[in-house]
BASETOR-552845 format. One line per 3 residues: number of its first residue (from 1); for each residue x, y, z of N, C-alpha, C. Coordinates in steps of 0.05 Angstrom, whole numbers. Example, Ala and Ser with C-alpha at 12.3 -4.5 7.8 and 13.67 -1.06 7.14 Angstrom:
2
1	264/-114/156/246/-90/156/264/-66/156 | 257/-45/142/273/-21/143/258/1/157
This chain:
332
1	3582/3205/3004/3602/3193/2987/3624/3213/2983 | 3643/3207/2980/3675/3219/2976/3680/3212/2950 | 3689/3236/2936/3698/3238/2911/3723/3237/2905
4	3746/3229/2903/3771/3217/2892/3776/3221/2874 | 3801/3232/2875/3825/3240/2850/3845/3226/2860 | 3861/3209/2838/3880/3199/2851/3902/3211/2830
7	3928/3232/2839/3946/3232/2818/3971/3218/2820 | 3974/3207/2800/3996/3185/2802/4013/3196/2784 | 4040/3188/2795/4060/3195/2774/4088/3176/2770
10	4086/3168/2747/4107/3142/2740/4131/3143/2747 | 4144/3125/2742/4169/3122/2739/4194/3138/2720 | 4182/3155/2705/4194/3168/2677/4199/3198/2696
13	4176/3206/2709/4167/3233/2723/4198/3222/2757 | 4191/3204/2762/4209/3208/2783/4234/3200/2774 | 4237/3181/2747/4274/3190/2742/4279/3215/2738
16	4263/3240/2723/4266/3259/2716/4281/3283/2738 | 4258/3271/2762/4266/3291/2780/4300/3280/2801 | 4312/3268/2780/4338/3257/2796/4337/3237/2815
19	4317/3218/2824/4311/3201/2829/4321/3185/2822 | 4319/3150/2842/4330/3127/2831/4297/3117/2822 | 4306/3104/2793/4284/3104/2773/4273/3076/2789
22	4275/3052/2803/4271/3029/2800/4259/3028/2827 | 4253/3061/2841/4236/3051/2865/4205/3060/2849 | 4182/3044/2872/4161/3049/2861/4150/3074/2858
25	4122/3073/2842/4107/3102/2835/4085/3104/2864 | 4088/3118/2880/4067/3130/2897/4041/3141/2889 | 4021/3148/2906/4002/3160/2904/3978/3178/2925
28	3984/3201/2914/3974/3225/2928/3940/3222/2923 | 3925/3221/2944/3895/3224/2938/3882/3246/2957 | 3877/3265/2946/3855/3293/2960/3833/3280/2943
31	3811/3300/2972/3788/3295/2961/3776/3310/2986 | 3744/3326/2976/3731/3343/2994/3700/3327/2998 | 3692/3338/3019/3665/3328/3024/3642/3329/3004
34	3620/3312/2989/3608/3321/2971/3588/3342/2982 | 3586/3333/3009/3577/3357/3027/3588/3386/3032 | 3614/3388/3031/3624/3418/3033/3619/3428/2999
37	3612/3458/3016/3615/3472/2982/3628/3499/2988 | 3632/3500/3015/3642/3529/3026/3676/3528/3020 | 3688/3531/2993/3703/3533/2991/3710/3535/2960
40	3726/3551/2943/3734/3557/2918/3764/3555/2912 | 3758/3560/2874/3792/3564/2869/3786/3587/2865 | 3815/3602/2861/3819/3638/2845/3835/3626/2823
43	3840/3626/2800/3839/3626/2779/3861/3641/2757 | 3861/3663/2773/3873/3684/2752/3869/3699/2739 | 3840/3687/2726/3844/3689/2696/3827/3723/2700
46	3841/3729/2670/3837/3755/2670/3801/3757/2660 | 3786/3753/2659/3761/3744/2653/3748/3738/2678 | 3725/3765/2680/3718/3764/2711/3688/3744/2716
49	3687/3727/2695/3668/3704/2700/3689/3678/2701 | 3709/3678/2695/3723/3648/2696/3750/3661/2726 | 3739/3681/2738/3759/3682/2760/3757/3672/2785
52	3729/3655/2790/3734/3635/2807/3715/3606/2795 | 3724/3582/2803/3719/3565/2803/3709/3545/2824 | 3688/3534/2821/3674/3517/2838/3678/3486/2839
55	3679/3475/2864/3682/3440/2864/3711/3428/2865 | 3702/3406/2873/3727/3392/2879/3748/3390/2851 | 3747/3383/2825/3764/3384/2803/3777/3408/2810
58	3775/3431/2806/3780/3456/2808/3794/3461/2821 | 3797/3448/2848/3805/3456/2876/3831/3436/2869 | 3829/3410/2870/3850/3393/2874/3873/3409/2847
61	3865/3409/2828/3881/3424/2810/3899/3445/2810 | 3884/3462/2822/3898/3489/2840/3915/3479/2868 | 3913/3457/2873/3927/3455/2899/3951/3442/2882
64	3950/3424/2867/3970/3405/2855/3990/3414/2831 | 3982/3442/2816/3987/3448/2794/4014/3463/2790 | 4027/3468/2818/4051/3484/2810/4058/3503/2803
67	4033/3527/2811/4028/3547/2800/4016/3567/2823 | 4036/3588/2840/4025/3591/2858/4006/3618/2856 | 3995/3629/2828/3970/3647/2813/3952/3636/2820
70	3950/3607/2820/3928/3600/2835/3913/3586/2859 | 3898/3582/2873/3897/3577/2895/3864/3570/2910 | 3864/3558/2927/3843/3545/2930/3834/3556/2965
73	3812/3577/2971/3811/3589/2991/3778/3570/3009 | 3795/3564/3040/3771/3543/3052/3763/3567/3072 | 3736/3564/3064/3719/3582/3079/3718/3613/3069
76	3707/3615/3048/3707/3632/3025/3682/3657/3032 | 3666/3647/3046/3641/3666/3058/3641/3684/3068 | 3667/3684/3083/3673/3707/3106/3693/3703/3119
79	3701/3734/3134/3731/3727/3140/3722/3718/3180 | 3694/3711/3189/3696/3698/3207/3684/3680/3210 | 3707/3656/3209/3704/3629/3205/3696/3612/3225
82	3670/3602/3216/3655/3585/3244/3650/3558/3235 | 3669/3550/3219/3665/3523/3212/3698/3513/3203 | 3706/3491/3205/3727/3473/3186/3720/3469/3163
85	3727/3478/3153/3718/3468/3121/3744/3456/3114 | 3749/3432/3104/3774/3420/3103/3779/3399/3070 | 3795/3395/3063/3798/3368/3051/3815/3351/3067
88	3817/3328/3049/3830/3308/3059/3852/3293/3040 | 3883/3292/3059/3905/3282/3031/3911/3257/3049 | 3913/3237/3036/3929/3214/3042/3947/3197/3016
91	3964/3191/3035/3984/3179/3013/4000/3153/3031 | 4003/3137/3026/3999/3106/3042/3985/3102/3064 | 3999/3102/3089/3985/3090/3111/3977/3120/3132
94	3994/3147/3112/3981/3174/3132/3971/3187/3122 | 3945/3208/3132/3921/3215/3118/3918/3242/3141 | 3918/3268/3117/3918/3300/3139/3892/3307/3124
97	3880/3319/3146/3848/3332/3146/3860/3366/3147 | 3868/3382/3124/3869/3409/3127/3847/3427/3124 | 3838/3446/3144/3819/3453/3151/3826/3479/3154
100	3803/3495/3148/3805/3529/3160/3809/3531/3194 | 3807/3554/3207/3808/3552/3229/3791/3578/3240 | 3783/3577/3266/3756/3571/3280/3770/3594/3300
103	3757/3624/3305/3760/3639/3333/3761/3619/3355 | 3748/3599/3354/3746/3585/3381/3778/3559/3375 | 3794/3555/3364/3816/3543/3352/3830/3557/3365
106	3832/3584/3366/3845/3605/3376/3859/3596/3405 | 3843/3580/3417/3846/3569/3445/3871/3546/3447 | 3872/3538/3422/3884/3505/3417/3914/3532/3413
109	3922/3542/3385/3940/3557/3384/3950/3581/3387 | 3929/3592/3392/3936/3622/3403/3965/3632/3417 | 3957/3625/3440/3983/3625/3456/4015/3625/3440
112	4012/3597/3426/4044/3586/3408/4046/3617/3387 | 4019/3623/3382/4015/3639/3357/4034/3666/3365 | 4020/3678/3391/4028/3700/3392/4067/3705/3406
115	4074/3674/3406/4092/3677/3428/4119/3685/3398 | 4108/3664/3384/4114/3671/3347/4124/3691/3341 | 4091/3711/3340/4100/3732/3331/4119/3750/3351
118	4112/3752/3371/4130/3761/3389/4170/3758/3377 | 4175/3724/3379/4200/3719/3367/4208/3733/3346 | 4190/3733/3321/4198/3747/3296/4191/3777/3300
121	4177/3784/3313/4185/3818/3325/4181/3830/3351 | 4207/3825/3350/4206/3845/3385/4196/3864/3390 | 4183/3878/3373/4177/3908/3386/4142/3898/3398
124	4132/3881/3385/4105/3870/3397/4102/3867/3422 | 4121/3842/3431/4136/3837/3461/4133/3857/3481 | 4151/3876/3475/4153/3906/3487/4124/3920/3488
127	4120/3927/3464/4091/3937/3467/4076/3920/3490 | 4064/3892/3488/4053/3873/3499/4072/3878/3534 | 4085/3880/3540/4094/3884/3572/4086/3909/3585
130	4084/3924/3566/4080/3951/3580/4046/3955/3582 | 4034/3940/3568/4003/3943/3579/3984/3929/3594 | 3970/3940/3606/3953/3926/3628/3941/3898/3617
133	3934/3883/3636/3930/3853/3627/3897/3861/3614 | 3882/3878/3618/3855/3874/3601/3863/3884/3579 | 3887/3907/3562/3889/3916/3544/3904/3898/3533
136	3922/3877/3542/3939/3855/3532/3921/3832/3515 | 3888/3828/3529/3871/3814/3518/3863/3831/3491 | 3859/3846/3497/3853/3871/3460/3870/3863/3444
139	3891/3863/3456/3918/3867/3439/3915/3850/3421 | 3914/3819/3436/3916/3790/3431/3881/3783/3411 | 3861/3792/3425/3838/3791/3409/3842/3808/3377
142	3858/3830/3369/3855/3840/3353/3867/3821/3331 | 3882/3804/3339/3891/3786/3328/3882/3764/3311 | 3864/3753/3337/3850/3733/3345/3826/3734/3306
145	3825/3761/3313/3804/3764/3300/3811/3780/3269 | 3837/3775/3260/3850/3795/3245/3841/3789/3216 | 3827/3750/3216/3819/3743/3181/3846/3727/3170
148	3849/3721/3190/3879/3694/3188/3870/3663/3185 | 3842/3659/3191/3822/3635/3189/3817/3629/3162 | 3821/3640/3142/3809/3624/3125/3833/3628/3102
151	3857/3599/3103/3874/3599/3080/3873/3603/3063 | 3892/3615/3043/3883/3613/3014/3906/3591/3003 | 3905/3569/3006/3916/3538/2998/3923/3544/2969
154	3956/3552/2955/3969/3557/2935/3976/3525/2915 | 3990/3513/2949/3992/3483/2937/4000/3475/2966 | 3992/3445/2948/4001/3418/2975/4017/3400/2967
157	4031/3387/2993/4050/3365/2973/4047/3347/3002 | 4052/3323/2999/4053/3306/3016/4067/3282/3007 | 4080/3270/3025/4103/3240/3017/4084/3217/3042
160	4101/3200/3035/4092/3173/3049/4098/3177/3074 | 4121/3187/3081/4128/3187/3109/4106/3203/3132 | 4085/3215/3115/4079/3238/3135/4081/3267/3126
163	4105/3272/3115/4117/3299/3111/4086/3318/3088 | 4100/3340/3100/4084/3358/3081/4090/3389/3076 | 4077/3392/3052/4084/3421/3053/4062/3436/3049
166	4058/3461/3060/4036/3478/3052/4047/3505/3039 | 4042/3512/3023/4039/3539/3014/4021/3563/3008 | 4020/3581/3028/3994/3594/3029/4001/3619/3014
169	3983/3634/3002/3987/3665/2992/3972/3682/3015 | 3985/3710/3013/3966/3728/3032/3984/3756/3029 | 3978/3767/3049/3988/3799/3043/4022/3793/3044
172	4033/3813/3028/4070/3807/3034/4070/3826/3065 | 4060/3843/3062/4061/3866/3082/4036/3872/3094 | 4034/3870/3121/4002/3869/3134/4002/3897/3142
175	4029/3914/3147/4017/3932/3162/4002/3955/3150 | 3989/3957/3125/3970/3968/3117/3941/3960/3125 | 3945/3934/3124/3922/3922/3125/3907/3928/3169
178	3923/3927/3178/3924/3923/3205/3927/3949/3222 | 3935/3977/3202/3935/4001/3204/3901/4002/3209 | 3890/4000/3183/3858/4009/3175/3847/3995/3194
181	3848/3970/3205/3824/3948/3217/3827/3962/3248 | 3858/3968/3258/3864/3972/3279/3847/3992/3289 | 3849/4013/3263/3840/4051/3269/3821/4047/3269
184	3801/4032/3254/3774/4033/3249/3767/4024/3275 | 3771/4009/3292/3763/3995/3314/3771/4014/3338 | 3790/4023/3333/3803/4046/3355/3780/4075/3356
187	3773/4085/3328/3753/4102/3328/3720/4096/3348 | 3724/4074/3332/3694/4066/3360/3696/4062/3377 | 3719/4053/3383/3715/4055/3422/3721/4080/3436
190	3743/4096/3407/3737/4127/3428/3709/4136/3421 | 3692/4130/3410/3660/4143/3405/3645/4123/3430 | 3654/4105/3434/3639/4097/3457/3647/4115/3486
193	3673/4114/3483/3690/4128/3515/3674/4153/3520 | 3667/4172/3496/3654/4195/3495/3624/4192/3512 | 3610/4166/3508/3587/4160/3517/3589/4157/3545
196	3619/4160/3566/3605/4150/3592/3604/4171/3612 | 3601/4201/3598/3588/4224/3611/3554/4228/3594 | 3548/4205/3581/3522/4218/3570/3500/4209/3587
199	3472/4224/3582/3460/4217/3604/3446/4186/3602 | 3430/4173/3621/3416/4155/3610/3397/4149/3588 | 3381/4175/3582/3367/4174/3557/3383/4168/3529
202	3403/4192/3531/3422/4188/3512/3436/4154/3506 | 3448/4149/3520/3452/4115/3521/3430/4097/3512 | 3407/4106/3516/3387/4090/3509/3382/4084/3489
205	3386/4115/3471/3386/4114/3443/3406/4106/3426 | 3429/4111/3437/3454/4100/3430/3446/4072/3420 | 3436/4052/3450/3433/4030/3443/3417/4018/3423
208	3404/4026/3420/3377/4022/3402/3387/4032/3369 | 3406/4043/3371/3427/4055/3352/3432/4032/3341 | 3451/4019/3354/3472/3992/3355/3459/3969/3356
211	3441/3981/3364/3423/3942/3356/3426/3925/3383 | 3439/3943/3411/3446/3922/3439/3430/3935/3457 | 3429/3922/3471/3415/3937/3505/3423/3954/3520
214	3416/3969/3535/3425/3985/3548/3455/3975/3570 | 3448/3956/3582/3474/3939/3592/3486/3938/3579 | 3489/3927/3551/3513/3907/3536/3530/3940/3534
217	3514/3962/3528/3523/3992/3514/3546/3996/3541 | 3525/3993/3559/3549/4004/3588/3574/3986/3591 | 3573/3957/3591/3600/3947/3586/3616/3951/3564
220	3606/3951/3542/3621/3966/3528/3636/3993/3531 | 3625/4010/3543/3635/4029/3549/3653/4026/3577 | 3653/4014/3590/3672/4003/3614/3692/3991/3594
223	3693/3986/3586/3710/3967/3565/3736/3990/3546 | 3723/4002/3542/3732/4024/3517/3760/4026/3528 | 3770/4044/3559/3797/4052/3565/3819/4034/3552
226	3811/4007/3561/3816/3984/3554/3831/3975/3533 | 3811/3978/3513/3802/3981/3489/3830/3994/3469 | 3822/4015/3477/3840/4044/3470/3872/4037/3470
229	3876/4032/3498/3903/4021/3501/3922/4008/3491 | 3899/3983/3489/3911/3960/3472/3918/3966/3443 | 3890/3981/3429/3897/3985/3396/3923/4002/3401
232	3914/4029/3419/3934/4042/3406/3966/4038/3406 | 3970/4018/3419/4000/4001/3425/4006/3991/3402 | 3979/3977/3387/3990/3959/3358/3998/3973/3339
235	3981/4002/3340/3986/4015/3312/4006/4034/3317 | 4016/4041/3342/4041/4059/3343/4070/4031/3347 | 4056/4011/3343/4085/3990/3343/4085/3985/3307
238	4063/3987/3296/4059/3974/3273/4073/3998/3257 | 4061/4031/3258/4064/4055/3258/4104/4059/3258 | 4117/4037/3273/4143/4052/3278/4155/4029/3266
241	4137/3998/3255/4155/3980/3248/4176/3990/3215 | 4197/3979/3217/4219/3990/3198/4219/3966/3181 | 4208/3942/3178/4219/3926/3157/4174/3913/3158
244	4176/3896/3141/4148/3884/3126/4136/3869/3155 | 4111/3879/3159/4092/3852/3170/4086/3833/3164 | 4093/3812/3167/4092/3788/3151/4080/3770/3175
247	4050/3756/3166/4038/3731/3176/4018/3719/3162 | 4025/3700/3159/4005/3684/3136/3975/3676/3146 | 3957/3664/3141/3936/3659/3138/3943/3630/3148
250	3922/3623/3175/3931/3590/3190/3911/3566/3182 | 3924/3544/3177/3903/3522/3173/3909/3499/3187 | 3889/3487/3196/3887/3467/3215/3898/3440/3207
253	3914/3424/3219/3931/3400/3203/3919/3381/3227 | 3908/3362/3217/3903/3344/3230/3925/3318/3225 | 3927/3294/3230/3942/3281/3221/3928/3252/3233
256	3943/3231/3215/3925/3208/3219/3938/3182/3201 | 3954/3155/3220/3963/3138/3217/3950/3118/3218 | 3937/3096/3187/3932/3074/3184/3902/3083/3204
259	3894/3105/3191/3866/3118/3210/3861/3115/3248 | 3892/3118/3260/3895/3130/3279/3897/3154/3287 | 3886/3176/3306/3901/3203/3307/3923/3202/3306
262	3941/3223/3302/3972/3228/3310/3976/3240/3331 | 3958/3266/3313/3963/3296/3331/3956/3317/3312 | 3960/3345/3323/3940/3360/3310/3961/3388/3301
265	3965/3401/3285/3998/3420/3280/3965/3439/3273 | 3983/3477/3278/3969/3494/3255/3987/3505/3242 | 3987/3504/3221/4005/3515/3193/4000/3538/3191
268	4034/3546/3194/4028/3582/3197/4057/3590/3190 | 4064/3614/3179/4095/3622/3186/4091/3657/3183 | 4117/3666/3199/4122/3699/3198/4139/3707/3166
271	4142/3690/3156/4163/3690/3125/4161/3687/3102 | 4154/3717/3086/4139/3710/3061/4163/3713/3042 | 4154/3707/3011/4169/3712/2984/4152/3723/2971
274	4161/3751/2957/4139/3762/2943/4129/3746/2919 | 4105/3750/2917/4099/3722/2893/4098/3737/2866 | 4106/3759/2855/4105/3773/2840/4068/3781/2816
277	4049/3779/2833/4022/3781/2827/4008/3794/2852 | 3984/3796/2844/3958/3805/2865/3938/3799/2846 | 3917/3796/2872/3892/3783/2864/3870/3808/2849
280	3874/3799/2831/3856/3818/2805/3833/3825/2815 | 3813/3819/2843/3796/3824/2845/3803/3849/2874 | 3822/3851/2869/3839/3872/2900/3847/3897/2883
283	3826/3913/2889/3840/3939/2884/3857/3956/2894 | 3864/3941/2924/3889/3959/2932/3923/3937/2925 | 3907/3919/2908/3934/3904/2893/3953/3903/2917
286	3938/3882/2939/3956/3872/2959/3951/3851/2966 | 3928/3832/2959/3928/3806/2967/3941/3796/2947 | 3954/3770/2960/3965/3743/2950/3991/3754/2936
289	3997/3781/2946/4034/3792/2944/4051/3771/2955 | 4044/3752/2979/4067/3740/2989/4064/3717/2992 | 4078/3693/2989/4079/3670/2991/4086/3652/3011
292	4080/3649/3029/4083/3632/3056/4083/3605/3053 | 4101/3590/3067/4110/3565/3072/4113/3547/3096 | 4092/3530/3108/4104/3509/3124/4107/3487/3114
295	4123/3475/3142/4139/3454/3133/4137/3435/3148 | 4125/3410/3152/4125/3386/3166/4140/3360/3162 | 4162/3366/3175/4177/3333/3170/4167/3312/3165
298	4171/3286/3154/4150/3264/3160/4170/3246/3176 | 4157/3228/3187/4164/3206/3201/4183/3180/3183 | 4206/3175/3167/4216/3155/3147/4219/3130/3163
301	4195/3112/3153/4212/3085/3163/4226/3067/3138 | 4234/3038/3148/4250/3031/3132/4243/3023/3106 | 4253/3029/3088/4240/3023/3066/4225/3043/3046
304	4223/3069/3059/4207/3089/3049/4219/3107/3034 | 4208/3121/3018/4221/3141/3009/4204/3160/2994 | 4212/3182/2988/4194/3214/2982/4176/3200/2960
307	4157/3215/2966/4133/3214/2946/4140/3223/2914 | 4129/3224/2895/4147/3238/2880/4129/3267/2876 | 4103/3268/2876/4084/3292/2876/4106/3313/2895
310	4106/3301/2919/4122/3317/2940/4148/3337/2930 | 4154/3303/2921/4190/3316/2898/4186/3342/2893 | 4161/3333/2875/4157/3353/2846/4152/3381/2858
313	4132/3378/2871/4117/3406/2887/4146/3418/2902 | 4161/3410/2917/4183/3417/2929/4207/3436/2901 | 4209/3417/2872/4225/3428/2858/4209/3449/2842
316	4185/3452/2838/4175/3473/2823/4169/3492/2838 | 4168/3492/2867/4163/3513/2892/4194/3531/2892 | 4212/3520/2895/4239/3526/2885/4246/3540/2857
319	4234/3528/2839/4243/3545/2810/4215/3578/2819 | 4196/3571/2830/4178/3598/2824/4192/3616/2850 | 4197/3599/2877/4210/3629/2887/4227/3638/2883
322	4251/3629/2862/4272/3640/2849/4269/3666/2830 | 4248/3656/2819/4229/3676/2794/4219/3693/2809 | 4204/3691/2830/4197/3715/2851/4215/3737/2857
325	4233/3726/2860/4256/3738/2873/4268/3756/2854 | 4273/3742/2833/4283/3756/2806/4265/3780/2798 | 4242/3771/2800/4222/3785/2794/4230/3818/2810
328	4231/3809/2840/4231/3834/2852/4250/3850/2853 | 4266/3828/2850/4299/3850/2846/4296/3866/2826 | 4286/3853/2803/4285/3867/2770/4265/3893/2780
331	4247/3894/2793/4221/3913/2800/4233/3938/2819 | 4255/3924/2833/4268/3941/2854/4288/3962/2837
């Protein structure tokens, strides 16, 4: 069974927002599996027993509330995500399944993903031409696997036509984050590279070290040059970048007309706004610094017009990145 919230909002709420008062009141309905549980809100709150919250109330709240402190993260277990964990919004005859996303997803957007980041920084590009095509796969795998799978969903808005908006939180600036993960990964494969003058005994133990077989140890170690190449490209491009890393956290958009497919989008962007907070449970006071935004047109046929949830979420997304902004200037 599916549990339903339906939030409705009158006629008073959409003259308010400058609207013509005499079109009808719409209605936005999320709702999660009674079966999923792999997924939470963050909260805020300064009280480290009420700083996360469990269940669907909780969740739709934090998605709907206009408040981007808090936020609703799918696939909360771990940062490698082997499942969709999704809800579901519909609002007349179209209905989006937003979902975490899947290393193996990677296949569906990858490619669009990296061609992205490439656009919003050239020096990646560059890096990425000058290395061998197995170190190009590192490059791209380090990516692949960077903990971009599992959104942290700030808010949603959706209209009749289709349209939607997502707003995700995540790092304002990755390249700290992508410094440590890079080096850390770069260290072990030069501790493996070291291993392919050692003798067979030595390897043996190695393996038995690692928990793999003697094989898996040797491709690995065939692997390492590789390996090496690729990191060390990211972190001497990351190392020399002059302005913020910026990439949000992706979620899977399904879409769905009068319970037809559409088609399938992943919600993503290179373009944050500092949100003027971090997540109280982050001691290096860097998650959920930045605020990310996509944006999906909807389809208007005749007779249609904006949701007013949508309105709303659209005009209060507007008054807080203003405040962000303010915020940072004042901080600057």
């Amino acid at each position: 069974m599916m549990l339903t919230q339906r939030l409705l909002l009158g006629l008073s709420l959409f003259a308010s927002l400058g609207a013509i008062a005499a079109q009808p009141a719409w209605s936005l309905t999320l709702d999660f599996d009674d079966a999923e549980t792999n997924y939470r809100t963050y909260t805020h709150s300064p009280d480290p027993d009420a700083l996360y919250r469990y269940g669907q109330a909780a969740a739709i709240q934090a998605l709907t509330d206009g408040d981007f402190s808090t936020n609703v993260e799918l696939y909360y277990s771990g940062e490698n995500v082997t499942e969709n964990v999704q809800f579901n919004a519909t609002v007349g005859n179209y209905t989006a399944k937003v979902a975490s996303v899947t290393t193996s997803d990677w296949q569906e957007y990858g490619t669009q993903w990296m061609n992205d980041l490439f656009t919003r920084y050239n020096s990646f590009q560059t890096s990425w031409d000058n290395l061998s095509s197995p170190a190009q796969s590192v490059f791209a795998e380090t990516f692949k696997y960077a903990g971009l799978g599992d959104p942290n969903i700030a808010q949603f808005a959706m209209d009749a036509s289709g349209g939607m908006t997502i707003h995700t939180v995540g790092f304002y600036d990755l390249r700290s984050v992508l410094q440590t993960r890079a080096g850390e990964k770069l260290a072990q494969y030069e501790t493996l590279a070291k291993l392919a003058t050692a003798s067979n005994t030595q390897k043996a133990a190695a393996a038995v070290q690692m928990g793999i077989t003697t094989t898996e140890l040797n491709q690995q170690i065939a692997a390492s040059p590789f390996a090496i190449e690729g990191l060390t490209a990211i972190l001497a491009t990351v190392n020399t970048l002059q302005e913020a890393l910026q990439a949000s956290e992706v979620a899977r958009v399904d879409i769905y007309k009068n319970g037809e497919f559409q088609g399938r989008e992943y919600a993503y962007s290179f373009s944050a706004v500092a949100s003027g907070i971090t997540a109280l449970d982050d001691n290096q006071h860097e998650s959920y610094s930045g605020v990310y935004t996509w944006t999906k047109p909807g389809n208007p046929e005749s007779g249609s017009v904006p949701e007013p949830t949508f309105l709303l979420a659209t005009a209060v997304a507007g008054g807080l990145f203003s405040a962000a902004k303010r915020k940072q200037k004042q901080n600057g």
